[in-house]
C-alpha positions as CSV (number, residue, x, y, z in Angstrom):
1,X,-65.9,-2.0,216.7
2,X,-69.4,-1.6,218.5
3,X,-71.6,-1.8,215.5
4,X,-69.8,-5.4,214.7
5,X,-69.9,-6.2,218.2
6,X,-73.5,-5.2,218.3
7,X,-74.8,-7.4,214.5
8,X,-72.8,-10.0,216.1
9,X,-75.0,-10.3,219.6
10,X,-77.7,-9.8,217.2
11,X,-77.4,-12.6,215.3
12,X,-76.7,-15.0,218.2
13,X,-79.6,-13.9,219.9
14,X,-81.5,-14.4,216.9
15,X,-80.1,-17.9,216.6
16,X,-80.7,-19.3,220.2
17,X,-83.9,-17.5,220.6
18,X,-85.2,-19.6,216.8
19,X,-84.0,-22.8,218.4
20,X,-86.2,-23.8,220.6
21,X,-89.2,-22.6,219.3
22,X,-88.6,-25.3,216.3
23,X,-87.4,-28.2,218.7
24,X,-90.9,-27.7,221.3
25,X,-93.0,-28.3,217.2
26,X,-92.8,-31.2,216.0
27,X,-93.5,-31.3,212.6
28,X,-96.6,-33.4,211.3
29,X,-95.7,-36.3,208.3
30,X,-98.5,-37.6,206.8
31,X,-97.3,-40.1,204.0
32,X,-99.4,-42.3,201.5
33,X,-96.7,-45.2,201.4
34,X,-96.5,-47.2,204.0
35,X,-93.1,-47.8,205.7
36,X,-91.3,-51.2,205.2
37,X,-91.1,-53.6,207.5
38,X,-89.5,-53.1,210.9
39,X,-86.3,-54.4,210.6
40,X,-85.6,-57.4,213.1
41,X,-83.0,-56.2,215.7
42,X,-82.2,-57.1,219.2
43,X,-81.2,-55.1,221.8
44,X,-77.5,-54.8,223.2
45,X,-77.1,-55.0,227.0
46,X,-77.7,-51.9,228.8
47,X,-74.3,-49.7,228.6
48,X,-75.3,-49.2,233.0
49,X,-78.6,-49.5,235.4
50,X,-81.1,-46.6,234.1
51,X,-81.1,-47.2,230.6
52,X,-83.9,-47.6,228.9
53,X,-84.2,-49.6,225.1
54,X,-85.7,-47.1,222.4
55,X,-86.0,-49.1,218.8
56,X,-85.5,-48.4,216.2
57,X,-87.7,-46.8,213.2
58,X,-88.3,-45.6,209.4
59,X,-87.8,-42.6,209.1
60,X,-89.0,-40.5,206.2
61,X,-86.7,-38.1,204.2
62,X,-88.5,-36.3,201.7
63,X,-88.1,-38.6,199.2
64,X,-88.2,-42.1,200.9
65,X,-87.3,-44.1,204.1
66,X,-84.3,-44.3,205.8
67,X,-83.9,-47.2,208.9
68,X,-83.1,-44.9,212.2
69,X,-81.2,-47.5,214.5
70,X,-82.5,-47.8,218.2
71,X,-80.3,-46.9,221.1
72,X,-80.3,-46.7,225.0
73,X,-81.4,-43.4,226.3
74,X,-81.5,-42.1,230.0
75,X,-84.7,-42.9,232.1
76,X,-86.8,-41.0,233.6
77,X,-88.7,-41.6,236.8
78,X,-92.1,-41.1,236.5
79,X,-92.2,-41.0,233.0
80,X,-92.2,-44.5,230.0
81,X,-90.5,-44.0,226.8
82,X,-93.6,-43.9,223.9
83,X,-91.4,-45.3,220.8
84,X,-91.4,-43.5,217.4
85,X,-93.4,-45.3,214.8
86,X,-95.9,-45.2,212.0
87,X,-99.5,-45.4,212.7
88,X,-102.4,-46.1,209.5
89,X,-105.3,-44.0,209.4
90,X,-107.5,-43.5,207.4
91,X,-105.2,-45.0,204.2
92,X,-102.7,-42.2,204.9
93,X,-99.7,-42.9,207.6
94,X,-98.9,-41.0,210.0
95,X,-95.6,-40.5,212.0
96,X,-95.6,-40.3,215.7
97,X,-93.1,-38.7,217.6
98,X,-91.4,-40.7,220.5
99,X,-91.4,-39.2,223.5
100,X,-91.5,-39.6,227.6
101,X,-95.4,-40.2,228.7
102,X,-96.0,-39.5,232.5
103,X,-96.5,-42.6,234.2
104,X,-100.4,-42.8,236.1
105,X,-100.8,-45.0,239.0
106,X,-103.4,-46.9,239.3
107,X,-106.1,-47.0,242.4
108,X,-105.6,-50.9,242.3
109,X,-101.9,-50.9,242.3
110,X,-102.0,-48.2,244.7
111,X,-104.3,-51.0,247.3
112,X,-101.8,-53.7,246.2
113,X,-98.8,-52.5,248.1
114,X,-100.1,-49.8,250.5
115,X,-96.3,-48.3,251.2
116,X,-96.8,-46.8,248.0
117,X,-98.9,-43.3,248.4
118,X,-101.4,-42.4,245.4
């Protein structure tokens, strides 16, 4: 009864301790064809106050694209939402990961309102 109780915490430790290491790496695709075109889709209303709109985007699956609907996701103060997408460079494309990008204040909008503190 120990030794099963013991492969057992084992192999969930193994598990949890695997996850995150592969969710913090994003994985690099570099592709040669170019994704189609985005396909033309318009937001729904907010489901409450907070939400921000992330599109939609092809998404590549090893052997070709799939369409990966957009959808409202929680904000974050301080942060805007950087869409996923394609980018061309140098006649290969590359994905980029979406993600939340700290927001910088400017020294100009800083002067604008001068309540707000730099």
């Amino acid at each position: 009864m120990y030794s099963r109780n013991l492969i057992l915490g084992f192999a969930l430790a193994a598990t949890f301790t695997a996850m995150p290491a592969k969710a913090a790496t994003p994985s690099v695709i570099v592709n040669r064809t170019a994704p189609p075109a985005e396909q033309p889709f318009e937001a729904t209303p907010s489901p409450r106050k907070g939400y921000t709109w992330s599109p939609g985007f092809w998404d590549w699956r090893g052997t070709g694209y799939r369409w990966s609907p957009g959808e409202w996701i929680p904000e974050r103060r301080g942060f805007r939402w950087q869409p996923y997408g394609w980018e061309e460079r140098d006649g290969l494309f590359h994905f980029v990961h979406g993600g939340w990008q700290p927001v910088t204040q400017t020294a100009s909008a800083a002067q604008a309102d001068p309540r707000k503190k730099p």
